[in-house]
N, C-alpha and C positions, 0 to 999 in steps of 0.2 A: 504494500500500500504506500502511494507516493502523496506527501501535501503537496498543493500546488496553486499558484498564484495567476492569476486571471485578470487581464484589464477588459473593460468596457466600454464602449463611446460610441456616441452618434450622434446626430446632427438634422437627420430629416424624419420623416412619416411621425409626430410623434415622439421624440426620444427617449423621454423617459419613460413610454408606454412601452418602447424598444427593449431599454434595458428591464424592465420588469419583468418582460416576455421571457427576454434571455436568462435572467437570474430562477426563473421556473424551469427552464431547458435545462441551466445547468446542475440542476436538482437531479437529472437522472443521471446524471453521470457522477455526482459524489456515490461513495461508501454508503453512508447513512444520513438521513435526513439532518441529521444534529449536526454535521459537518460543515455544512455549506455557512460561511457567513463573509456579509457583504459589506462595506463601507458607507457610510453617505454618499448621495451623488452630488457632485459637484458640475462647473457651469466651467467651460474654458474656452479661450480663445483659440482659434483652429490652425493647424503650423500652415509654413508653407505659404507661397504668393495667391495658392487660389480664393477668390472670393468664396464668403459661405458662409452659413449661420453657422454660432459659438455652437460649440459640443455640449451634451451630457457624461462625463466619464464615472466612471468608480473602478473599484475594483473587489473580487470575489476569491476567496480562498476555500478551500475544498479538500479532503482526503479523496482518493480513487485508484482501482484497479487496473486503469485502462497505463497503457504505456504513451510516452511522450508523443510517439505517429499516433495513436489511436487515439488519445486524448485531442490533440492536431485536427485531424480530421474529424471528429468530432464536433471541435468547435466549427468549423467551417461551414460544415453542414448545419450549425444553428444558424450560421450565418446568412447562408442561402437560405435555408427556409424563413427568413425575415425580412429578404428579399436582397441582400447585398447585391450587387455588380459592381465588379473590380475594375474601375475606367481611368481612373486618373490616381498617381500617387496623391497622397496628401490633399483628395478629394471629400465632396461631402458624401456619409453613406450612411445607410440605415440602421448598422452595425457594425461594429469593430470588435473581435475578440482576439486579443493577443496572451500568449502563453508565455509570461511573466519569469515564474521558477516551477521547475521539476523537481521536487524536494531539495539536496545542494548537488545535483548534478549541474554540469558543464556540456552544452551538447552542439557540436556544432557540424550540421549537415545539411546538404541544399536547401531541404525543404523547412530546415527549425533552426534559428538558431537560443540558445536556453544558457544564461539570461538571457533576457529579449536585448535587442542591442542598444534600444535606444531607452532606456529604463530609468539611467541614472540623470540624466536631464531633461525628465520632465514632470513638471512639478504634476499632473494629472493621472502619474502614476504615482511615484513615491509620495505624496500627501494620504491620497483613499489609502494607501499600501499598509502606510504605517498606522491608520485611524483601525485597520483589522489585527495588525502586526508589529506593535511600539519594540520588539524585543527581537526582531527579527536581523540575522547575521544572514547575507549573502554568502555567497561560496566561495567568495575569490577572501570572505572575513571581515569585510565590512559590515559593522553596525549600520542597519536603515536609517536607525535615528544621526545617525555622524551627517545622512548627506540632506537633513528636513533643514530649512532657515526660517527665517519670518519672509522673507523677502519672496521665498518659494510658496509658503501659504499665500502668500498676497497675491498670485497671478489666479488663483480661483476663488469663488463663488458658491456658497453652497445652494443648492438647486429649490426651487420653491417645494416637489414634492420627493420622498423619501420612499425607499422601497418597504412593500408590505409584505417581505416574507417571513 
């Protein structure tokens, strides 16, 4: 059984109805129902030159069976079914689920890399991360809490509505 660390975002249909959807998806794929717990959602501005409404992010932590490709493709498939289309990098989309940490595995293969690569700067991950995970040590032994500032809480927002799982 691996814990494992989950970001979420979107930006159109609804988003926080997005992520609610998603944080019931990812109910089937934890262990046990007790397992699953998710951060506030938070309100962020969106990377990258393209125009597009702010995000909803959070992020959801989980124990599970499934291995890192089949955890992978798992999420993907939430994804698709909530309508993703992959068009533009750092576009707007209906979903986003990225695969955060693997327990303290290190993985890095075409199709995953674990930690996610862009994790450590941005504030939309490491804030929700820590709000589920204040005690959390990455792999490489960084304390989570070493890379939180004020300055980093300050670029979000917490979202008007909060998930009801």
């Amino acid at each position: 059984m691996a814990q494992v660390y989950v970001a979420l975002g979107a930006n159109l249909a609804d988003p926080i109805g997005q992520l609610n959807c998603a944080c019931e998806a990812l109910l089937s794929l934890a262990n046990a129902d007790d397992s699953l717990s998710v951060s506030p959602f938070y309100r962020s501005a969106p990377m990258g030159d393209v125009e597009q409404p702010d995000y909803v992010n959070a992020v959801a932590g989980f124990s599970t069976d499934l291995s890192p490709i089949e955890l992978l493709d798992a999420l993907q498939a939430i994804e698709n079914q909530q309508g993703r289309i992959r068009e533009l990098r750092w576009g707007p989309r209906t979903l986003d689920l990225d695969l955060l940490l693997y327990d303290d595995q290190c993985i890095d293969i075409p199709r995953l890399v674990v930690p996610h690569y862009g994790m450590r700067e941005r504030s939309f991950v490491l804030v929700p991360l820590s709000d589920i995970a204040p005690e959390l040590i990455l792999p490489d032994g960084t304390a989570l809490a070493s890379l939180i500032n004020d300055s980093l809480k300050a670029e979000l927002v917490l979202a008007d509505t909060l998930i009801a799982v």
